[in-house]
TORDREN-696535 format. One record per atom (N, C-alpha, C): x, y, z; residue in one letter. Coordinates in pm, whole numbers, padded with zeros to 5 digits, always signed. Example, Ala and Ser with C-alpha at 12.3 -4.5 7.8 and 13.67 -1.06 7.14 Angstrom:
% residues 2
+01319-00569+00780A +01230-00450+00780A +01320-00330+00780A +01285-00225+00708S +01367-00106+00714S +01290+00003+00787S 
% end
This chain:
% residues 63
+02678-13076-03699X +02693-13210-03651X +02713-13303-03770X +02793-13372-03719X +02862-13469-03884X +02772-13615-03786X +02725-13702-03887X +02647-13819-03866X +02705-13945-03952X +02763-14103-03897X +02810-14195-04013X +02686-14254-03982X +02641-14285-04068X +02493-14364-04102X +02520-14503-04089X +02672-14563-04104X +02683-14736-04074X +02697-14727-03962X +02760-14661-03854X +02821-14693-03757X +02650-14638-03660X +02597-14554-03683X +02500-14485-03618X +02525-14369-03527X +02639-14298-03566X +02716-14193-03440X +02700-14109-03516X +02681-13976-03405X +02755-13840-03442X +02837-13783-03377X +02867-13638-03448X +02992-13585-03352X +03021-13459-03395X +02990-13352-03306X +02983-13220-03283X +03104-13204-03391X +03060-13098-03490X +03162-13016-03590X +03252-12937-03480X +03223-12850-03330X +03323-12818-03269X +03437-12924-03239X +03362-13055-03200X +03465-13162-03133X +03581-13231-03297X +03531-13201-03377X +03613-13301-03462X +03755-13258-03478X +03775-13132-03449X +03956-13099-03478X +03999-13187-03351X +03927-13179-03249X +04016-13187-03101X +04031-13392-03141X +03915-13457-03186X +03922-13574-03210X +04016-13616-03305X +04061-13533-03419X +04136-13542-03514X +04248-13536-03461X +04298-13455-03386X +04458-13435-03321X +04481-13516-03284X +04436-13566-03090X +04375-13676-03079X +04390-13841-03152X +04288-13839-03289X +04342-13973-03310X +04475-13968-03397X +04500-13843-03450X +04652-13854-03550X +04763-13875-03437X +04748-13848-03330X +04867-13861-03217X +04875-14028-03155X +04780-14030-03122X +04756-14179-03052X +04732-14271-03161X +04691-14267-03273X +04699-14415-03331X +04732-14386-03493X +04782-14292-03509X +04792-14227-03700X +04685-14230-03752X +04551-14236-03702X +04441-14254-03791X +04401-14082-03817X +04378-14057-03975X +04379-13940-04049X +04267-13920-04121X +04168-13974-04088X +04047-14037-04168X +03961-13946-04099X +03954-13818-04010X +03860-13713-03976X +03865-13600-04010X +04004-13557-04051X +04056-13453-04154X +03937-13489-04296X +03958-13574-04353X +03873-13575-04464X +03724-13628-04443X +03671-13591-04357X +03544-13621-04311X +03495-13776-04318X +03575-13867-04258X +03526-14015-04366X +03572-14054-04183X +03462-14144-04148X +03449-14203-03981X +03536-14307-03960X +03646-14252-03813X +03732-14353-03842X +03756-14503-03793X +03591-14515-03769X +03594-14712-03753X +03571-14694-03847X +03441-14689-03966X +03429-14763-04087X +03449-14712-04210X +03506-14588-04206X +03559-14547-04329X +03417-14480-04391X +03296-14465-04337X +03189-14413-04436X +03201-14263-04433X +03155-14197-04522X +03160-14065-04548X +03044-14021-04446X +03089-13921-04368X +03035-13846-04299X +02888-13769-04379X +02761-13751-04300X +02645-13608-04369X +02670-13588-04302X +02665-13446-04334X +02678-13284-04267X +02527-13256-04203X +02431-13292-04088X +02335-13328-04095X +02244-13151-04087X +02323-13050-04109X +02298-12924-04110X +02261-12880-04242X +02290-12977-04335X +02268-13013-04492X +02136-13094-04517X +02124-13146-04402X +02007-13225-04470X +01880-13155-04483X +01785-13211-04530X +01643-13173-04574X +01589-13107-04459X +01515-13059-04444X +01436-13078-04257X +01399-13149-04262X +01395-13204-04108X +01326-13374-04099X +01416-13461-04142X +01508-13461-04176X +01626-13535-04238X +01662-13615-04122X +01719-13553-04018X +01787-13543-03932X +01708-13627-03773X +01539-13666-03818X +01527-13742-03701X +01541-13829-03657X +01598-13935-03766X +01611-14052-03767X +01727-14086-03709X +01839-14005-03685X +01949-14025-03652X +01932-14087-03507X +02013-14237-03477X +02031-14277-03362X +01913-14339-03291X +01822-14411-03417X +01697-14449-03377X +01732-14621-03377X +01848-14660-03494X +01878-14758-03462X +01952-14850-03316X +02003-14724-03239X +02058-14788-03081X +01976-14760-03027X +01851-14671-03025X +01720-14659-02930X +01645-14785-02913X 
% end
């Protein structure tokens, strides 16, 4: 699971090719190929990378 920490989203490592096609077709945006989120441009964590416990915080800010 890839996580942008500005925006507060994630998004299944299965779903990102299908999102990538997707947004390169409908709007040229190319910015998921290189892992970087394509409203704000922040670099994606790999949250399968993170520490343990890394990962609970995610999505506590829209809770």
């Amino acid at each position: 699971m890839y996580y942008c920490p500005k925006c507060d989203r994630t998004i299944p490592k299965e779903r990102l090719e299908q999102a990538d096609r997707e947004l390169r077709q409908q709007f040229g945006i190319t910015k998921l190929s290189s892992l970087r989120c394509p409203v704000c441009d922040t670099e994606f964590i790999d949250l399968e990378k993170c520490k343990e416990g890394g990962a609970e915080n995610v999505g506590k800010s829209r809770k």
